[in-house]
Every structure is written in structure tokens, then in C-alpha cells.
TIGURO-993260 format. One record per residue (C-alpha): x negated, y negated, z; residue in three letters; residue number from 1. Coordinates in steps of 0.1 Angstrom, whole numbers. Layout:
// TIGURO-993260
     c1     c2     c3  rest   nr
      X      Y      Z   ALA  NUM
...
This chain:
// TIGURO-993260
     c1     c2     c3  rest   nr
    252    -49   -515   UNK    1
    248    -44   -478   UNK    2
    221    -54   -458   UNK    3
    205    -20   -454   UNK    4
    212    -10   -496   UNK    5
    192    -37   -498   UNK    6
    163    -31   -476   UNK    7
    165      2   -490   UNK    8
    160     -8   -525   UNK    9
    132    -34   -515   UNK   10
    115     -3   -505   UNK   11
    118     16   -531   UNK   12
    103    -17   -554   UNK   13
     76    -17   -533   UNK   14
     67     21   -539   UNK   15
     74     15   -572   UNK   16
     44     -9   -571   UNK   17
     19      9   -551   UNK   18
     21     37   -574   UNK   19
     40     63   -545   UNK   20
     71     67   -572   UNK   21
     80     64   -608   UNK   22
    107     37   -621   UNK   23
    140     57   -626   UNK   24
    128     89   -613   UNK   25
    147    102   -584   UNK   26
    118    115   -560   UNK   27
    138    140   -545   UNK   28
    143    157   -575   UNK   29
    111    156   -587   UNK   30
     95    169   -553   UNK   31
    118    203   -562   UNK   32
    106    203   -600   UNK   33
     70    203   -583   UNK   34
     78    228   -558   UNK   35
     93    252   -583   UNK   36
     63    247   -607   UNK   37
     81    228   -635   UNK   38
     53    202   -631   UNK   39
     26    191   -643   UNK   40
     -6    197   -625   UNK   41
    -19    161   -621   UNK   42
    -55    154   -611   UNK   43
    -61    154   -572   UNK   44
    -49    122   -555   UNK   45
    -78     98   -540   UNK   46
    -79     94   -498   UNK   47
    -71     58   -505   UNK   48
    -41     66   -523   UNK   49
    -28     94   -495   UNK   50
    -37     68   -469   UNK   51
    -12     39   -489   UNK   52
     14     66   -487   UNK   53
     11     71   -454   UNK   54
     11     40   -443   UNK   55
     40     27   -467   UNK   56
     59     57   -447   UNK   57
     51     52   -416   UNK   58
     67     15   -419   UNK   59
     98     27   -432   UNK   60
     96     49   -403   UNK   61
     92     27   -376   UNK   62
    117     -2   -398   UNK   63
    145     33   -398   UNK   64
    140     43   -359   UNK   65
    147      9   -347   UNK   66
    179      5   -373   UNK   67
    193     36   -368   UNK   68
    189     27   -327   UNK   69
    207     -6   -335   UNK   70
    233     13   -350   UNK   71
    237     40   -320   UNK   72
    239     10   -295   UNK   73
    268     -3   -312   UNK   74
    284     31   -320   UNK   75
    285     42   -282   UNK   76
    299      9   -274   UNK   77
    325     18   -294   UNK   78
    331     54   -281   UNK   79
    341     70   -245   UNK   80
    313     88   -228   UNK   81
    329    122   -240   UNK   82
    333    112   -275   UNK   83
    296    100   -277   UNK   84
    278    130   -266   UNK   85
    306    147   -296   UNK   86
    300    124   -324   UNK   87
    263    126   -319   UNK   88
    264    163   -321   UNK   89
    292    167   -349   UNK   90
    286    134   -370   UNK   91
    249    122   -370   UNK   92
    231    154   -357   UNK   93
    211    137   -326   UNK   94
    210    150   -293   UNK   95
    218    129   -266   UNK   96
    180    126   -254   UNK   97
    171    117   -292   UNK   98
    192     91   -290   UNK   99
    182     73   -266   UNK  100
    143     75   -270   UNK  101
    159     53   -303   UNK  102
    183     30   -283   UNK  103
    152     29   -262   UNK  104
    132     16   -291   UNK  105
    155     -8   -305   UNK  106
    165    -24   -272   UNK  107
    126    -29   -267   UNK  108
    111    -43   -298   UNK  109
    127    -67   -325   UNK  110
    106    -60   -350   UNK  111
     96    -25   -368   UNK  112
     53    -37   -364   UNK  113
     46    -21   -333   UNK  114
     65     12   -336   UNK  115
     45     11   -368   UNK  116
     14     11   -356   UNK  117
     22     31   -321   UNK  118
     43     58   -337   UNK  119
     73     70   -315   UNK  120
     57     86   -281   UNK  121
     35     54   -283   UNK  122
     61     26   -283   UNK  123
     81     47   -261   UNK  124
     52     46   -230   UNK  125
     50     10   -240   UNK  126
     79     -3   -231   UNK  127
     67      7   -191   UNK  128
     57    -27   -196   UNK  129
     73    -61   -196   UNK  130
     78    -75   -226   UNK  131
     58   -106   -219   UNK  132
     28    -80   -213   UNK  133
     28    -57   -241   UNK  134
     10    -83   -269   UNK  135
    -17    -88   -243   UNK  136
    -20    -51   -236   UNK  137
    -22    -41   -274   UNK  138
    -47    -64   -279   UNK  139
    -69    -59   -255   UNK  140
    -95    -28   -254   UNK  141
    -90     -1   -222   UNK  142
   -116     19   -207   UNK  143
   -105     62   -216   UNK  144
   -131     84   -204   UNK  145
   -158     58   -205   UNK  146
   -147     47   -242   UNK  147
   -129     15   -250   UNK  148
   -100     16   -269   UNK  149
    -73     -3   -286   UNK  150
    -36     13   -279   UNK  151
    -36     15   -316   UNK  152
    -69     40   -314   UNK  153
    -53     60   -285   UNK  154
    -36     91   -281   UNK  155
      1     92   -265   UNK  156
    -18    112   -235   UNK  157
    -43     85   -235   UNK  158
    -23     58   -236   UNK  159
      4     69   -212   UNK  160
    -27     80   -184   UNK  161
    -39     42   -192   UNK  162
     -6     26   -185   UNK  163
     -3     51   -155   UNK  164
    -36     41   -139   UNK  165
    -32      3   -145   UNK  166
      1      8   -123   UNK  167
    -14     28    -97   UNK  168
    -41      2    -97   UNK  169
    -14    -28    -93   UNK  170
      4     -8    -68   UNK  171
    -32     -1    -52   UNK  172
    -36    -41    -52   UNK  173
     -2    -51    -41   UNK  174
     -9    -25    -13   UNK  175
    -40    -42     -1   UNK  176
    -26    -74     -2   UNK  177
      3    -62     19   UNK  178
    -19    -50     47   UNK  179
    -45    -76     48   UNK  180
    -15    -97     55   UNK  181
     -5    -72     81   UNK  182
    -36    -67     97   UNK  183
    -38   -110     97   UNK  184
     -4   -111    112   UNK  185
    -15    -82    137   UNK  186
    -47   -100    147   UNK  187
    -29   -136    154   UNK  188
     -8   -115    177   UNK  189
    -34    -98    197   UNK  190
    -54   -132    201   UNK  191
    -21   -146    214   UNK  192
    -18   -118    237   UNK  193
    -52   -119    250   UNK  194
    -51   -151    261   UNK  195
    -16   -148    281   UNK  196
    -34   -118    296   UNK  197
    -67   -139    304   UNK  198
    -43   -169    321   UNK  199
    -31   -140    337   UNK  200
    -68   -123    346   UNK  201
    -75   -159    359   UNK  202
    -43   -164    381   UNK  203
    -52   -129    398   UNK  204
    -88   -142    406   UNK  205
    -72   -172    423   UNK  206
    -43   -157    437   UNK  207
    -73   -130    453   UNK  208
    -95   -160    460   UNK  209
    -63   -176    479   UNK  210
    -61   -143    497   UNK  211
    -98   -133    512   UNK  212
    -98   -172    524   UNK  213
    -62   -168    544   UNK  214
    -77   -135    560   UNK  215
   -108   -154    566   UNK  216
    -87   -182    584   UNK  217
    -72   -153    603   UNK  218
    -96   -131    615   UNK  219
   -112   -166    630   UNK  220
    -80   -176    645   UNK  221
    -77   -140    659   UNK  222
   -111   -144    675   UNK  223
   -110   -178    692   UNK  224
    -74   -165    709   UNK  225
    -94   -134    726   UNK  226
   -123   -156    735   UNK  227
   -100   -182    751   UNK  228
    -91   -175    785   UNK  229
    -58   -173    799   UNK  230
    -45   -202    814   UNK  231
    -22   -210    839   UNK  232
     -3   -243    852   UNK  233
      9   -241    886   UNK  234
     26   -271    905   UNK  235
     13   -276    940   UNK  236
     27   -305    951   UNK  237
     49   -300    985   UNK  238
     42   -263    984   UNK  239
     31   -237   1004   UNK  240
      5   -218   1003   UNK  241
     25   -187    996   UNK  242
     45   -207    974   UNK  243
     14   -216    954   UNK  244
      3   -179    952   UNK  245
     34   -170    939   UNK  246
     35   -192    917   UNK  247
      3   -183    908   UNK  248
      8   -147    905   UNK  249
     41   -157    882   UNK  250
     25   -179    860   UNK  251
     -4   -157    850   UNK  252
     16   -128    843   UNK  253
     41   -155    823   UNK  254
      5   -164    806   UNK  255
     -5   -131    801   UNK  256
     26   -127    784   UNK  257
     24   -153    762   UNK  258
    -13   -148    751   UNK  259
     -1   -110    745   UNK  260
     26   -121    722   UNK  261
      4   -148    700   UNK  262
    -24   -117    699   UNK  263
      3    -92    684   UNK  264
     19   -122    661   UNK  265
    -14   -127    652   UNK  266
    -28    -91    648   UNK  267
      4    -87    627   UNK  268
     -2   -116    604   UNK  269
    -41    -98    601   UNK  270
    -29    -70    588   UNK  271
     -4    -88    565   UNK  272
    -37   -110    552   UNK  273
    -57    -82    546   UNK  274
    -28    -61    531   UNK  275
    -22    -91    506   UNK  276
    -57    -90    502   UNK  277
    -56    -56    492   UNK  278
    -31    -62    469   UNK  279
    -46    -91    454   UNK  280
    -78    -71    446   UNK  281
    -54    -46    430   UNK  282
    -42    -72    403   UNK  283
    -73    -85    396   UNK  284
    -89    -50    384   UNK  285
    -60    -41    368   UNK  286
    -58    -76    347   UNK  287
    -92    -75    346   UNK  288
    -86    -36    327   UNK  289
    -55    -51    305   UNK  290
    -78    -83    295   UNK  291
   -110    -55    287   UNK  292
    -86    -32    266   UNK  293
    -69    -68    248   UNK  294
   -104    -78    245   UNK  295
   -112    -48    228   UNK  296
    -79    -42    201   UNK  297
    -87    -78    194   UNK  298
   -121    -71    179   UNK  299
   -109    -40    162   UNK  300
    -78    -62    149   UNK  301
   -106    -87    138   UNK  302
   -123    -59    118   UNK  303
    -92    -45    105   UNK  304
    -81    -81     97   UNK  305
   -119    -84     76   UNK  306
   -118    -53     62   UNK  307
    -86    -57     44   UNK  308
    -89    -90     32   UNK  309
   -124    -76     17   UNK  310
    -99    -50     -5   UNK  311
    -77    -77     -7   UNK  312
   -103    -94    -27   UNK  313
   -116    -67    -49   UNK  314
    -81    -55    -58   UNK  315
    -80    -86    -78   UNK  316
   -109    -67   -100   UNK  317
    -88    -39   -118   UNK  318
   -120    -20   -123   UNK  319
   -125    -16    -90   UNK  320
    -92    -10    -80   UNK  321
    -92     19   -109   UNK  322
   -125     29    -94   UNK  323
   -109     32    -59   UNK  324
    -76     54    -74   UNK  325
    -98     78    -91   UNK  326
   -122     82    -62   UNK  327
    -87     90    -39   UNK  328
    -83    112    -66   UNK  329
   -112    129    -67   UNK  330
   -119    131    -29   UNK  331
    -82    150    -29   UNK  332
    -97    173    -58   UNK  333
   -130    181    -39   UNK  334
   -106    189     -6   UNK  335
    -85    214    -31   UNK  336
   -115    233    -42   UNK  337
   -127    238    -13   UNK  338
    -97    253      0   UNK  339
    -99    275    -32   UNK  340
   -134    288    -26   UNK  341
   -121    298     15   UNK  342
    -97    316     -1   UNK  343
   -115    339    -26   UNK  344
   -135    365    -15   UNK  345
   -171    365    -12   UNK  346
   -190    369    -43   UNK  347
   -164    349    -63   UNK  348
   -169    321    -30   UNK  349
   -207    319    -38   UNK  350
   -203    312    -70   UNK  351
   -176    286    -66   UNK  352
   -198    267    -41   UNK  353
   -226    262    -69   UNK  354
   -202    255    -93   UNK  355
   -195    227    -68   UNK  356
   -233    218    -57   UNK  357
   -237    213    -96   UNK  358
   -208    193    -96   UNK  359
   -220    171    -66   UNK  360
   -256    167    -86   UNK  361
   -241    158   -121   UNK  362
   -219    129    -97   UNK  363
   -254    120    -79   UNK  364
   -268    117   -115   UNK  365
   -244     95   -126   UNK  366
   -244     77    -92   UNK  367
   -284     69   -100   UNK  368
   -282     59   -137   UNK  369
């Protein structure tokens, strides 16, 4: 006897024992003798005795899915991809999405409990999760519409919208955690800028500083050359006294000269001082702007920096997280119904808008409580 004959007949004991079928009656046949009315009325069946059937079936099910996966996982192994889409068709009857929602089920769970319990569309939207997370998640109670609920008690919508929030939440979280690094990273950057920018800022100053006090040194050298008088070294030894005027005459206009020339050179290197100066002055203010505008970014890379390692932290509390994602959610609904009440026309508008106003008072309400 095979493996599966003799699952098969363990089964059929079993059903044997709880009553569901008769020893050496063929239940096939004797569904058609009661469909036909060759039967016996029989006195109307207890709930607990409906609910052992059920449940006697439904593990059979959930024991035949993941089988009869097993056994199309090794069958399309065996096959090319044009042959398996034409055996499943001509031999077993399965379409080729059919199938694999049971390869899905087989390659997912070893043993039959869990589809059992889940049913199909249920085991299915488990297996979004990682193996290692799926006993903790089935034993554990989830919040659906303010309820808590086993997976077991759930619907397939309200177990799929569960397993959907908890990933928008973790991908809320991972998110958060994402940016508060970010925002961190950004922050240690701008510090480091702002204080290149404030050497800078103070190298200006000095450089400025360095400036007014060689335009200082100037001007004052400028001054004491007009205030000093002019000069002039003549020789008069063995000379004449036209000799000596002449010389005279030449060496004042020689001095004249010379005290011209150092008052140009001098005017020149005034006007290169203050110029400097000038320029000096320029670079301050405008490190004295870059330092303002670092100092600024900074503090708003600071409060970036805080506010996301605040959702950093609370994304560690999934109910907050799931909070957050259906707040998004709703903020986008409220932003959608308003732009359906601009477009309808007026009287239908009017009433939208209280229909909204009601909204916003049952949400204060529950705001309150």
C-alpha cells in the first residue's frame, strides 16, 4: 500500500469513528441514493455533529492541498515549460495560476495544521512572511477596526490589510531610521562646515585688521613727508658765489624732484592701502554672510537631526507607526474629498462640506474620549 492509500484509508477509519460514515458503505453512492430519495429520512443532525464534519474536512483539505502541491512540484520538474502548462490542462484539470497558489502552499508549510486552520486565501497572505515570523504572528492578537483578533478569527481581507499595514509600518520605521541617520550625517557635515567658514570669518577680520593698520601707517607716513621741508645740500667750499647759487638753484629743483617722487610713491602706495582695505572689508561681510547663513542651516540641520531621531524612536512602537500610516492615509483621503466637493456643483457641494464638518466632529469626538 502506498503512502497516500494509506493516509487515505486512515481517514476514512477515522470517519468511520466520529460517526461521518458507515463501515463498508461507499459514501459516494450513498450521497446519490439520498439525493434521488431512496433514503431514509433520518432525524436532523446536531451543530456539534455538522461542526465535527466540518472540521474532519477541512483537515483532509488542508493535508490534500499541500500533497497534491508536493506532487505538482515534482511533476513540473519533470516536464518542459510547454508540456506543463499542457499536462495541467489535459491531465489534472488545474490552471496554471491554481497550481501554483498549491506549489505555493506546499513550498511554504510542512505540515497540513496551518492551512487547516487558515483555509487557502489565508495561508496564502501568510506566507508574505518569513517563516521564522508566522508562529509569532498567528499567535499573537492584531488590532482590525479597533477589535483584536487572532489570524484564525480573521477574514482573508482582514488578514491580508493586517499583514499590509504591519509592512507599511516596518517600511514606515526602516524609513525613519534611514533619515534620522541622514539628517545626523547631514548635521556633522554642516557643523564641520561652519567652522572652516568661522576660521575663515576670523582670518578676514585679521586680514582687515592687518589692512586699516597698514593704511594707518601710511596716511601718517604721507603726512610727515608734506610737513617736512625740502632740503638741500650744497658744497661751498672753494666756490663762488655764483657757483654756490647754482648749485643752489640745482639742488633744490634735484630735491624738489626727489620729494615729488617719494609723495607720488607714496600717494600710490595710499591708494593701494585703502584699496586693500576696501577689499578686506569686502571679505569680511561676505564671510561674515556665509558664517550667518552656515550658522543658520546648522540649527535647522540640528532640528532636522532631533526631529528624526524622535520618529526614529517611536517607529520602534508599531502602534504608532500604524497610527502615523493611517493618518498619511487619511490626510490624502480628506485632500481627495475636498477636490470632489470643488468639483460638484453647488447644492450637491454644500452638502458634501457637512458631510465632511460631521466627519471632522465624529474624529474630534474620538480625539476627546
Amino acid at each position: 500500500m502506498s503512502d497516500f492509500e494509506e493516509r487515505m484509508a486512515v481517514a476514512k477509519r477515522t470517519a468511520v469513528e466520529l460517526g461521518l460514515e458507515e463501515p463498508g458503505v461507499d459514501p459516494e453512492a450513498k450521497m446519490l441514493a439520498r439525493s434521488f430519495g431512496m433514503e431514509p429520512e433520518v432525524e436532523e443532525r446536531s451543530i456539534e455533529t455538522i461542526t465535527e464534519e466540518i472540521l474532519f474536512y477541512k483537515s483532509q483539505a488542508g493535508l490534500a492541498m499541500l500533497e497534491i502541491g508536493k506532487r505538482l512540484i515534482e511533476a513540473k520538474q519533470q516536464l518542459a515549460h510547454g508540456e506543463w502548462e499542457r499536462w495541467l490542462e489535459e491531465k489534472v484539470d488545474f490552471s496554471v495560476r491554481s497550481a501554483q497558489r498549491f506549489m505555493k502552499l506546499a513550498e511554504g508549510y510542512s505540515k497540513s495544521d496551518t492551512v487547516t486552520l487558515l483555509g487557502t486565501r489565508k495561508a496564502l497572505a501568510l506566507l508574505a512572511l518569513e517563516p521564522f515570523e508566522r508562529d509569532e504572528f498567528l499567535a499573537e492578537k492584531h488590532a482590525v477596526s479597533g477589535v483584536e483578533k487572532t489570524a484564525a478569527d480573521m477574514t482573508a481581507a482582514e488578514l491580508e490589510k493586517v499583514i499590509r499595514e504591519r509592512d507599511e509600518a516596518r517600511r514606515a520605521a526602516e524609513e525613519a531610521k534611514a533619515e534620522a541617520a541622514a539628517a545626523v550625517e547631514n548635521q556633522t557635515k554642516m557643523e564641520a562646515d561652519m567652522k572652516v567658514l568661522k576660521n575663515l570669518q576670523e582670518s578676514a577680520k585679521a586680514a582687515e585688521e592687518q589692512k586699516a593698520d597698514a593704511l594707518q601707517r601710511v596716511e601718517k607716513e604721507l603726512a610727515e613727508l608734506k610737513a617736512k621741508p625740502v632740503d638741500v645740500a650744497v658744497e661751498v667750499r672753494d666756490a663762488s658765489a655764483q657757483q654756490i647759487a647754482k648749485a643752489k638753484k640745482d639742488g633744490a629743483e634735484e630735491a624738489e624732484k626727489k620729494h615729488r617722487a617719494d609723495l607720488d610713491a607714496k600717494e600710490q602706495q595710499l591708494q593701494e592701502a585703502r584699496k586693500a582695505l576696501a577689499d578686506a572689508k569686502k571679505e569680511t561681510k561676505a564671510a561674515n554672510e556665509r558664517l550667518k547663513q552656515a550658522e543658520q542651516e546648522t540649527r535647522e540641520a540640528r532640528d532636522r537631526a532631533d526631529k528624526a531621531g524622535r520618529m526614529a524612536q517611536v517607529s520602534g512602537n508599531q502602534n504608532m507607526v500604524r497610527f502615523k500610516v493611517l493618518f498619511d492615509q487619511a490626510q490624502e483621503t480628506v485632500n481627495r474629498m475636498a477636490d470632489a466637493v470643488q468639483a460638484e456643483t453647488p447644492e450637491n457641494r454644500e452638502k458634501m462640506r457637512r458631510a465632511m464638518t460631521a466627519l471632522a466632529e465624529a474624529i474630534r469626538k474620538a480625539a476627546e474620549a
